[in-house]
C-alpha positions, 0 to 999 in steps of 0.5 A, spaced: 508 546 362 511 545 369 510 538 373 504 538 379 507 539 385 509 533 389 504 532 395 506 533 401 509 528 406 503 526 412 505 528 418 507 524 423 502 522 428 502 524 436 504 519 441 498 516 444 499 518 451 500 512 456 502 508 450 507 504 453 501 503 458 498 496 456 490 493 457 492 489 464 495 495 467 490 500 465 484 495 467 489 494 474 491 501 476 482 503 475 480 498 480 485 500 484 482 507 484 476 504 485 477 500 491 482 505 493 477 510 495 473 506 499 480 503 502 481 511 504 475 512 508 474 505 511 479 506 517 476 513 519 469 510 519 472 505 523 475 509 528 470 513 529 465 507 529 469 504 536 469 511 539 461 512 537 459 506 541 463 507 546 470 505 545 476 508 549 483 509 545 485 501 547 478 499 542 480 502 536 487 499 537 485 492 538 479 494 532 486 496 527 490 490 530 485 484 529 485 487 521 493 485 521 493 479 524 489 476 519 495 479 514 501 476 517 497 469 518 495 469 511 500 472 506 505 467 504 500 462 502 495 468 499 504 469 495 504 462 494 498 461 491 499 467 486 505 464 482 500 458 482 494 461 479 492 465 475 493 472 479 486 476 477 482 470 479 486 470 486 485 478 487 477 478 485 476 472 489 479 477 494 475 483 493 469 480 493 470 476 499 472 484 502 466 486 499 461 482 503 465 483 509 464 490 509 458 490 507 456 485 513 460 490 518 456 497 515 449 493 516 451 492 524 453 499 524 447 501 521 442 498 526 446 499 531 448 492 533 455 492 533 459 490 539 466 491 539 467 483 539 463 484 531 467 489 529 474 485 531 471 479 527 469 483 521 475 488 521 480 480 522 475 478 516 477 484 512 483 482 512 484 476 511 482 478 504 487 483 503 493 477 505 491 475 498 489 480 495 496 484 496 502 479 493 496 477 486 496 485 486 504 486 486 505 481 481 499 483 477 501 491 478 510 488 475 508 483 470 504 488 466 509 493 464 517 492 461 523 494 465 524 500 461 518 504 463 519 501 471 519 508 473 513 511 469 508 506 470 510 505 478 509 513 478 502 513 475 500 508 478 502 510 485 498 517 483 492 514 481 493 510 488 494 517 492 489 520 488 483 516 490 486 516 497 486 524 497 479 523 494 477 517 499 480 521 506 476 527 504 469 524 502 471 518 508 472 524 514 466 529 510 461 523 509 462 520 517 462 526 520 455 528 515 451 521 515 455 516 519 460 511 519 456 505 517 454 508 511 461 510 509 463 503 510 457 501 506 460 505 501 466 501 501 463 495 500 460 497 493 468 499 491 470 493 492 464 489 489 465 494 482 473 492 482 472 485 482 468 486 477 473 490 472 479 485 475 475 479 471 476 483 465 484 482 465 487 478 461 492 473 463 496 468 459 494 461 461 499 457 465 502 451 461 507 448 467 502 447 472 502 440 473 509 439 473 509 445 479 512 442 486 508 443 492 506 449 495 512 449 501 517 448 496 515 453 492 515 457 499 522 456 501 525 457 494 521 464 496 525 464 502 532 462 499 529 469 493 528 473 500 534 471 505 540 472 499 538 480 498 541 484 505 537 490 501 531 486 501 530 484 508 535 489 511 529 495 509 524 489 511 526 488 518 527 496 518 519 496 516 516 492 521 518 497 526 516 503 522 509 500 518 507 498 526 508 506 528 506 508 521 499 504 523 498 506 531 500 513 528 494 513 523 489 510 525 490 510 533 493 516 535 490 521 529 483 519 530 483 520 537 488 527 537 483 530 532 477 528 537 479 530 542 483 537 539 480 538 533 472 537 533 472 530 530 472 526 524 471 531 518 479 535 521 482 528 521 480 527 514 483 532 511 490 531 514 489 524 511 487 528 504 494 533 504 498 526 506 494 523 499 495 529 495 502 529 498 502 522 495 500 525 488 505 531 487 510 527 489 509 522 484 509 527 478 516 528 479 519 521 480 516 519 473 520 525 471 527 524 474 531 516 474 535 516 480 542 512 480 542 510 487 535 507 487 535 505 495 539 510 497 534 515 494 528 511 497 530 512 504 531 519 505 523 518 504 522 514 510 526 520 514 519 524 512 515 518 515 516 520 522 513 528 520 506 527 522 508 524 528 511 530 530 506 534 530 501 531 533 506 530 539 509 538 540 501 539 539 502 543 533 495 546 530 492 543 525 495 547 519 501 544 521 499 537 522 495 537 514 503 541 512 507 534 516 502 530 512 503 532 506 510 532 506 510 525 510 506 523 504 511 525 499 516 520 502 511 515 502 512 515 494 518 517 494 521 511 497 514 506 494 517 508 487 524 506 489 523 500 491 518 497 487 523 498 481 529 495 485 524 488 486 522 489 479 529 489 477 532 485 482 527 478 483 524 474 477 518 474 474 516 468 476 517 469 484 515 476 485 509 474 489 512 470 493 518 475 494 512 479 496 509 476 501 515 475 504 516 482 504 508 484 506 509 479 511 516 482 515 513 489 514 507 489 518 510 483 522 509 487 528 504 492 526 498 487 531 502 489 536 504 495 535 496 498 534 494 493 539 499 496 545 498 503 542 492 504 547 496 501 554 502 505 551 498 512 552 496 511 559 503 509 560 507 514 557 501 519 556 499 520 549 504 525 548 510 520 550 507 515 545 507 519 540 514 522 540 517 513 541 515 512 534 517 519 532 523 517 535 524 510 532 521 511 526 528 516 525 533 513 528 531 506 523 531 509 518 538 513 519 540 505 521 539 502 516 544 506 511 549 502 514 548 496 510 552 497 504 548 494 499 542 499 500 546 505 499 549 503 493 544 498 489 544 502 483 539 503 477 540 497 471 542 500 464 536 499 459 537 495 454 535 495 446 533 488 445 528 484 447 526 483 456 529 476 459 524 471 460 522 469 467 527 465 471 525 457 471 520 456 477 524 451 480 531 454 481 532 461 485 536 466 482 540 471 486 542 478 485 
């Protein structure tokens, strides 16, 4: 008689995919898609709306500039108050601000009450949410994964980010083209709504230090001391104030009116802002792949791409050229973002990423009111060829510029770590580099 063979071991159960992914990032990275796709068609529509009603280049500028003064005035209190508060509670406030904005802007459009004074006050009401939207976001967006998974959830953040906007860009130029401006902007409003309404589900842990907390200009200032003690930081910062205004004059300016007046209109310029998203996307397959040592050093060769679209609109390439620029333009904007979002993850405390971040968005697009305000006065001067090549110029030559500082060539990857995370820094104390 012979034993029963023993039974077999079972065998081991697949990993879940995304399984390094918690509640909070997967809830925060599906309002992104969400409001993303309506972000992605709304500059188009809006263009197109100024230049509908009869705007000139200048119009469109001043429409694009009255968003982003809003942004530079706002978005160090919108940090301050995200390390203050709970951070969902700051975002949904903003998106629901958005939403109604947005939605009374679509209305004007539609019954054709608009006039370029409402699209200016709308556009500047649009972006007073998004100086308190953007620092709760980045806090939010770092908070919710481990630093050992930094790379991967950054990556799969910023593809599902790219993605609506590849989706949004098409649908927006499609959409502007078919039905008009103002349904699409009608569109976003909904976006906005929804992801609000799914940014109430994250779950955040209640603060239990906030009656001791000192004051807002405090708090603001050790954010500063956090920012000013980084070269790396604020070197790249300032680098930014000068390519984000160009990016933005490029983008929302001179793009539109190029494709209007060479390439039949909004349906041409939403497919170019397509290729940059899906440039965006591809890219970010293969940064969640690869772990470079010298995180910023490889993050700025991608801010070298930046000036490609610019490029092509100036030498008056074709269209399949331009769609080519952006897409691989795109693929420097994920390049450097992943990068960069793991630097500030590794480099700033916990406890004042959203500060640090709004110092960061604030000298990013310090410049950018001017830069789109001045897009139109500076085609009539140089011509709009000449204007195109000043920023394709600049944008190259900043970022050769900024490899001369020698922290952000050799800023390198920090080791993983078997053990448990650190805690976050005190609150009332900055901690360097």
């Amino acid at each position: 008689m012979t034993a029963a063979p023993a039974p077999a071991a079972p065998a081991p159960a697949a990993p879940r995919p995304l399984a390094w992914a918690g509640r909070n990032f997967r809830i925060q990275t599906a309002a992104t898609v969400v409001s993303g796709l309506g972000n992605a068609a709304a500059p188009i529509a809006t263009a197109f709306a100024v230049l509908e009603t009869g705007g000139s280049t200048a119009d469109v500028g001043y429409v694009t500039a009255a968003r982003t003064v809003p942004l530079v005035v706002f978005l160090l209190v919108g940090g301050a108050l995200a390390d203050r508060m709970p951070r969902h509670h700051v975002m949904v406030a903003a998106n629901l601000f958005n939403a109604v904005s947005q939605a009374v802007l679509a209305l004007l459009v539609l019954t054709g009450s608009t006039s370029l004074w409402a699209l200016v006050a709308l556009s500047a009401a649009g972006g007073a949410g998004q100086a308190f939207y953007a620092p709760a976001s980045e806090g939010m967006i770092m908070s919710s994964v481990a630093a050992e998974h930094a790379d991967r959830a950054f990556s799969v953040y910023r593809m599902a980010m790219n993605g609506s906007q590849i989706g949004g860009a098409a649908l927006g130029g499609a959409l502007t083209a078919a039905i008009g401006p103002g349904w699409v902007l009608l569109l976003d409003a909904g976006g906005f709504a929804l992801a609000g309404a799914l940014r109430v589900l994250l779950r955040v842990e209640r603060r239990t230090d906030d009656t001791a907390r000192p004051g807002m200009v405090h708090e603001l200032r050790l954010g500063w001391r956090e920012f000013a003690s980084r070269r790396w930081l604020w070197a790249v910062v300032l680098q930014f104030s000068v390519v984000v205004a160009c990016i933005s004059a490029v983008e929302t300016v001179y793009g539109p009116v190029v494709a209007a007046q060479r390439f039949g209109g909004a349906r041409a310029w939403g497919a170019a802002m397509a290729a940059f998203g899906i440039g965006m996307l591809v890219s970010g397959v293969l940064t969640a792949r690869r772990q470079p040592r010298r995180i910023l050093l490889v993050g700025n060769w991608g801010v070298f791409l930046f000036a490609l679209p610019a490029l092509a609109l100036a030498l008056r390439a074709g269209l399949p050229v331009l769609v080519a620029a952006m897409f691989v333009s795109g693929a420097g904007v994920t390049v450097f973002g992943v990068n960069w979002m793991v630097a500030l993850q590794q480099e700033v405390p916990a406890a004042m990423f959203s500060r640090v971040s709004a110092y960061d968005h604030l000298g990013s697009i310090a410049l950018t009111p001017l830069g789109t305000a001045l897009a139109g006065p500076a085609a009539d001067a140089l011509g709009l060829d000449g204007a195109l090549w000043t920023c394709a110029v600049g944008t190259l030559a900043l970022a050769a510029a900024v490899l001369a500082v020698p922290e952000v060539r050799r800023l390198t990857r920090a080791l993983p770590t078997t053990g448990p995370a650190p805690g976050p820094a005190p609150v009332d104390e900055p901690v360097t580099a």
